[in-house]
N, C-alpha and C positions, 0 to 999 in steps of 0.2 A: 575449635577449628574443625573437629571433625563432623559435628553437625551440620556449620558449612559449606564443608565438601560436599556431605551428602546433601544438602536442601539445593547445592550446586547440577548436583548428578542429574538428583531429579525433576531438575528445571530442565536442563536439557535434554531429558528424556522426553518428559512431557514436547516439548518444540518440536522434537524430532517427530514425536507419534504422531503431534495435529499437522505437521507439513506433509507427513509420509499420507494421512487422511487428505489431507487437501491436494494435492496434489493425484490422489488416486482417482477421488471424486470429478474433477476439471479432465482427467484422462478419460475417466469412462463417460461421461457426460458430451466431450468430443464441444467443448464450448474454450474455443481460446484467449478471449475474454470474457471476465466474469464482472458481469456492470452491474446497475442497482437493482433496475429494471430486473434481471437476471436472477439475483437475490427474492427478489420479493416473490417472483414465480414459484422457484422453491420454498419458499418460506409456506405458500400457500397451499401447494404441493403435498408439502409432509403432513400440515391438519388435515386435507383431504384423502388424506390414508390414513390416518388414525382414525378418522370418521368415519370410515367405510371398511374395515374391517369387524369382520362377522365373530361374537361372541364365544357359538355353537357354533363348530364350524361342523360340525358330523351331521345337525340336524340336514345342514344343505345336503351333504351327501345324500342324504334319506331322502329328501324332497325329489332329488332328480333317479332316486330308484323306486321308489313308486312312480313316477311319471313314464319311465321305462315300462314296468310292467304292465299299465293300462294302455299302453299303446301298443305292445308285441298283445293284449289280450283281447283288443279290437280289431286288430289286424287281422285278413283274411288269408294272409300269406305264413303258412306254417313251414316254408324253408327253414335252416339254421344254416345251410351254407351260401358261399360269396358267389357269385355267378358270374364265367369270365368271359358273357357272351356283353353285348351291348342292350340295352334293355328297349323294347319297341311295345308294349305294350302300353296299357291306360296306368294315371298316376297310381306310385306306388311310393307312400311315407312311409320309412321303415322301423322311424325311430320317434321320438317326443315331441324334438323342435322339428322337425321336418313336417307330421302331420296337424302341427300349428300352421302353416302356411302352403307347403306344398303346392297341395290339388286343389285352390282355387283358382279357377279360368282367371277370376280377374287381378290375380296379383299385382299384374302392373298397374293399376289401378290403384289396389290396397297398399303399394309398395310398403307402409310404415304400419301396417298388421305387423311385420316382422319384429319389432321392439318386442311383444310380448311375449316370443317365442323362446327365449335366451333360460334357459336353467344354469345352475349349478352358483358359484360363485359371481359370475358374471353376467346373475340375469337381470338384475336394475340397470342395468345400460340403456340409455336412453339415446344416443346416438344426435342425429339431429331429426326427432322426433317434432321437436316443438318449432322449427323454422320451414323455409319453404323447400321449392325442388330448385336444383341447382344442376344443370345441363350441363356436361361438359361437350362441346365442341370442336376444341382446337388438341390434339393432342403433342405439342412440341412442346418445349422445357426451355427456353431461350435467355429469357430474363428470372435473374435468382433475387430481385430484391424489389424491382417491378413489375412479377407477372402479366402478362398480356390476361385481359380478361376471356373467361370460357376456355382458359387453363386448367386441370385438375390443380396443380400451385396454385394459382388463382383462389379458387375454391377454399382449398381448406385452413386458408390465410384468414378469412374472412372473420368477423368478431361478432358471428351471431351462431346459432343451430342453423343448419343446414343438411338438407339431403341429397345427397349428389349423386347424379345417372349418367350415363353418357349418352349419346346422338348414333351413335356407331359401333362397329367393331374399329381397335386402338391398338398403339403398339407404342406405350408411351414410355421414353427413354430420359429418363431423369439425368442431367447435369451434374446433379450434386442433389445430398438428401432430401427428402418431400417432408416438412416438419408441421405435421401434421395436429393440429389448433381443438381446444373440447369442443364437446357438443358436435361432433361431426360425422355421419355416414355416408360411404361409400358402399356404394349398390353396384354390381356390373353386371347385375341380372337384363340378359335381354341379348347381349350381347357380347363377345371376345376380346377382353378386353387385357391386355397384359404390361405388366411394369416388367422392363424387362429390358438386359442389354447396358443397362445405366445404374444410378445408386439407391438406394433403400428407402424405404420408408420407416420414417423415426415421430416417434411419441414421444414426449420430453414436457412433464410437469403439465400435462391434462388429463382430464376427466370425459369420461360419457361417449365415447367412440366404437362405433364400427366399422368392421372391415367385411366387405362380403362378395364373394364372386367375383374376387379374383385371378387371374392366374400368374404368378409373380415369380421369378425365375432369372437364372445368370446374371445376379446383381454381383458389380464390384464393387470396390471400396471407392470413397471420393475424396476429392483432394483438399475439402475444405474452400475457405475464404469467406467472403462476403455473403451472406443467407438471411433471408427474411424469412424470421423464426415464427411473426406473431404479426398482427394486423398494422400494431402498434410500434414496433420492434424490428432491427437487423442485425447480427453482429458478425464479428469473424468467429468461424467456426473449424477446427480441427480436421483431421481425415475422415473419415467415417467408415464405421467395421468391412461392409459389405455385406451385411445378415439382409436378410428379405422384407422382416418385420421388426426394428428395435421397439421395445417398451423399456422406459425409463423412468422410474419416481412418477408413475401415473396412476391412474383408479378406474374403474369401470369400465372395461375393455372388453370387447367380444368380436372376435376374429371364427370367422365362422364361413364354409364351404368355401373355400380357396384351393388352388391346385400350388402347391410351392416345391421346386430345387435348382438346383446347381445354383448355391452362390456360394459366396469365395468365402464367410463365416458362419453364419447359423442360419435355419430357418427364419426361427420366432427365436426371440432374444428378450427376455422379462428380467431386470434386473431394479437395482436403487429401489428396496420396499415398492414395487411395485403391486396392485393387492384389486383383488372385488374383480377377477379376470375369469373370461370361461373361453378355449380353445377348442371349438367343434366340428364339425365334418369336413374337415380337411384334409387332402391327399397329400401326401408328403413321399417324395423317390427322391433318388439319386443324390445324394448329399454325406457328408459327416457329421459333422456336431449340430446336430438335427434342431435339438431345444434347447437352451441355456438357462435357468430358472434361478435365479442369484449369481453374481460375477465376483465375491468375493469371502471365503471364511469366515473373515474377519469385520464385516458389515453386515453386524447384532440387528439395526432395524430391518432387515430381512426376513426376522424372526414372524412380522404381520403379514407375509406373503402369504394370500390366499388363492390358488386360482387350481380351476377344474379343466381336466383333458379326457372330453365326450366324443364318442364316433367318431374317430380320428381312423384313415389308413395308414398306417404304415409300411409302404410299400417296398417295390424294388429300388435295391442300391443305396441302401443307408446303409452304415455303418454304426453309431453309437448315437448316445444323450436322446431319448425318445422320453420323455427327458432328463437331462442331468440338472439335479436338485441342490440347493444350500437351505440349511435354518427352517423353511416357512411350512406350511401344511399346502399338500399336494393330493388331490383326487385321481385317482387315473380311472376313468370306470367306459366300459365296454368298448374299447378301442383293438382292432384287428390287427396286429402285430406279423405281419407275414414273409418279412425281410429282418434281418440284422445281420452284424458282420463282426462284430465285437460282444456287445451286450444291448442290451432295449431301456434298461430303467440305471440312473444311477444318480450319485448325492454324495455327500459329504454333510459334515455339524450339525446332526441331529435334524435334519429335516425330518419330516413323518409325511410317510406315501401308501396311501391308503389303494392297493389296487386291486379292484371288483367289476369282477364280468369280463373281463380281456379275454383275445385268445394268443397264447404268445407259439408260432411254429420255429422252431428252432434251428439255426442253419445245422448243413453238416457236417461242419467241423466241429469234432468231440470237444476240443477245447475252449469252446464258446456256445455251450448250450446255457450256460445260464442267464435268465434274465435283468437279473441284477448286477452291480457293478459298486461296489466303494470306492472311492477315490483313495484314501488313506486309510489302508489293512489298520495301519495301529491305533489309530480314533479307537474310542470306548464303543464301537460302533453296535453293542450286544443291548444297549439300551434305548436306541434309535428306531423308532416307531415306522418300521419299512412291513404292511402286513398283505396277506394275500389271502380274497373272499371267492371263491365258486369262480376264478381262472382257471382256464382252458390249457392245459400245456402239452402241447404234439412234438415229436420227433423229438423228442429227450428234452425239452428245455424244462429247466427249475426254477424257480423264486426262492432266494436262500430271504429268510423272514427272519427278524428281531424283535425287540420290543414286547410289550405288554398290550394285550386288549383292552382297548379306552373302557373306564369305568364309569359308565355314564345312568343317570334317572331314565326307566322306557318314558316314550313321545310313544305318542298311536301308529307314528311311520317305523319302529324298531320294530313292530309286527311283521312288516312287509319284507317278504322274502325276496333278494336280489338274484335278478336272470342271472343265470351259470357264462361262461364266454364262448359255450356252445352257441350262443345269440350274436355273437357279434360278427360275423361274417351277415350276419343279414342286418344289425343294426345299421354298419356302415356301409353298405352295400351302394349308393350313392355319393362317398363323401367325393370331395373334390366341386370344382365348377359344376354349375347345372346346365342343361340348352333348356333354357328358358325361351319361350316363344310367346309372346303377347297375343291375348285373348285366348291360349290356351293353358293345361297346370303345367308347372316346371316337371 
């Protein structure tokens, strides 16, 4: 009898745990039916993140710090600090991927030069590299399950590669989430283009996407219902967070020179193993829970999250998560840290957060100089691979470190010495939207 009690117990243990997962899963996913259709995305989904997570994941690191140093060693501009006038002279690339593309008059032209410019984690993104240009025109949101054609909805519904520009300056005001299909780039180089005022833009079990230029701000949450998720596809869907940019169970993402704040949850939101991501020259103010990098302790596949945070500002009016980490490996390398209001970097379950070349200035409140942040004092947290390389730290701020020094075979790039965060006021010296003017450099 008592066997069967307990084979009893731990049946219902077991029920409970896969409902309490299943049900967490269907909440964070923001998908109120789950159809087959729906299944089989994830199912695809999760291979294409075990596919695309990186072995070595340090060699990347090294990759995108040698590409740093031969660009600050080309570069005629021997600044190290930020300039807080507006910049009127001739182009000036200050960092890797910028002097990949930058200063060619004819960018608009080359617009899909930019695929190769992507470092770190998230530089096989291919975007919609391999399809045509796709104009957006109309900038209203009306129809959520039959877009009006020359929609941005429109667009990235579409079940091909595409690269999507706009006609104009926009002020496009989403009804409910923009769920956003692989193989897809968004360009708003050229002109002012903003999401803004309505709800988020959401990733959800795709691959190969960019996001670029631009400026995405005072998103609220949305109500849900009826959404056409996929070309092929609509279902009912859930509220939705109000973060800026959701990533959810996707792969190959690169979100790169964006101006993003004030929305009602996160900036950029990477969660469900999301993996092969790189977050760069991006301006980021006015906000709270800035990055969110895992949504859950207790979701182990989280463990393959790879994704790199390059010449990123950090600017006025944040508060915390710059970002806040779970489980996976996290780059933070030459990002300008020049606001916080709590702390800049934090994590939980053993995440490892490698951060090199920053410069973190520290507010003046004695009680919040430090950079880092634990979620849970009582975690074993003394074995947690949180380290700090040739960061910059002004006005009392600290990096409390853990962890052990990776024990790794030298590669040829373990030579190469990483720029100190004395560089990073000039790396990012640009991030945010560019005024991009056609037939001349950004």
């Amino acid at each position: 009898m008592e066997i069967n009690i307990r084979s009893s117990s731990l049946v219902v243990v077991i029920f409970f745990w896969f409902y309490f997962m299943l049900s967490a899963l269907l909440s964070t996913a923001k998908i109120a039916v789950w159809d087959d259709y729906l299944k089989q995305k994830e199912r695809e989904a999760i291979q294409d993140g075990l596919d695309a997570v990186h072995p070595d994941p340090y060699s990347v690191n090294d990759h995108i710090k040698l590409k740093v140093r031969e660009a600050l060693e080309d570069s005629h501009d021997n600044s190290t600090r930020r300039s807080l006038r507006k910049y009127h002279g001739p182009c000036l690339a200050t960092n890797p991927i910028d002097r990949c593309w930058r200063c060619d008059p004819n960018w608009a032209k080359n617009r899909k030069k930019l695929v190769k410019c992507s470092l770190g984690f998230g530089r096989r993104t291919l975007g919609g590299l391999h399809g045509r240009y796709y104009v957006v025109t109309d900038g209203s949101d009306d129809d959520l399950i039959n877009p009006k054609k020359g929609t941005l909805r429109h667009a990235v519904l579409q079940n091909k590669p595409l690269w999507i520009i706009f006609k104009s300056d926009m002020v496009i005001r989403l009804q409910q989430e923009l769920m956003i299909t692989s193989y897809k780039t968004i360009d708003g180089r050229g002109f002012n283009v903003h999401i803004a005022f309505g709800c988020q833009m959401s990733i959800q079990f795709a691959k190969h996407i960019i996001i670029h230029g631009l400026h995405i701000h005072d998103i609220i949450q949305g109500n849900g219902g009826m959404i056409r998720d996929d070309y092929l596809h609509y279902g009912q869907r859930a509220m939705s967070d109000g973060d800026g940019i959701s990533v959810f169970q996707s792969t190959h993402i690169w979100i790169d020179h964006n101006s993003l704040y004030n929305c009602i949850d996160g900036l950029i939101d990477v969660i469900q193993a999301s993996t092969a991501i790189t977050i760069s020259n991006n301006h980021l103010t006015r906000h709270d829970h800035v990055m969110l990098f895992g949504a859950s302790d207790q979701y182990q596949p989280d463990e393959k999250m790879q994704i790199t945070v390059a010449f990123n500002h950090y600017g006025k009016g944040l508060i915390q998560r710059m970002p806040r980490c779970r489980l996976g490996f996290f780059h933070v390398v030459n990002n300008d840290y020049t606001h916080w209001i709590m702390y800049a970097i934090g994590g939980s379950q053993n995440a490892t957060i490698i951060s090199e070349g920053n410069r973190y200035i520290a507010p003046d409140d004695i009680n919040h100089k430090e950079v880092t942040h634990r979620t849970n004092p009582l975690d074993p947290w003394h074995n947690w691979k949180w380290r700090s390389h040739k960061d910059k730290m002004k006005n009392g701020a600290f990096f409390v470190q853990s962890g052990t020094e990776p024990q790794r075979h030298l590669l040829k790039q373990d030579i190469i010495e990483s720029k100190s965060g004395s560089y990073a006021g000039r790396l990012t010296r640009f991030a945010g939207t560019l005024n991009c003017k056609v037939n001349s450099p950004c």
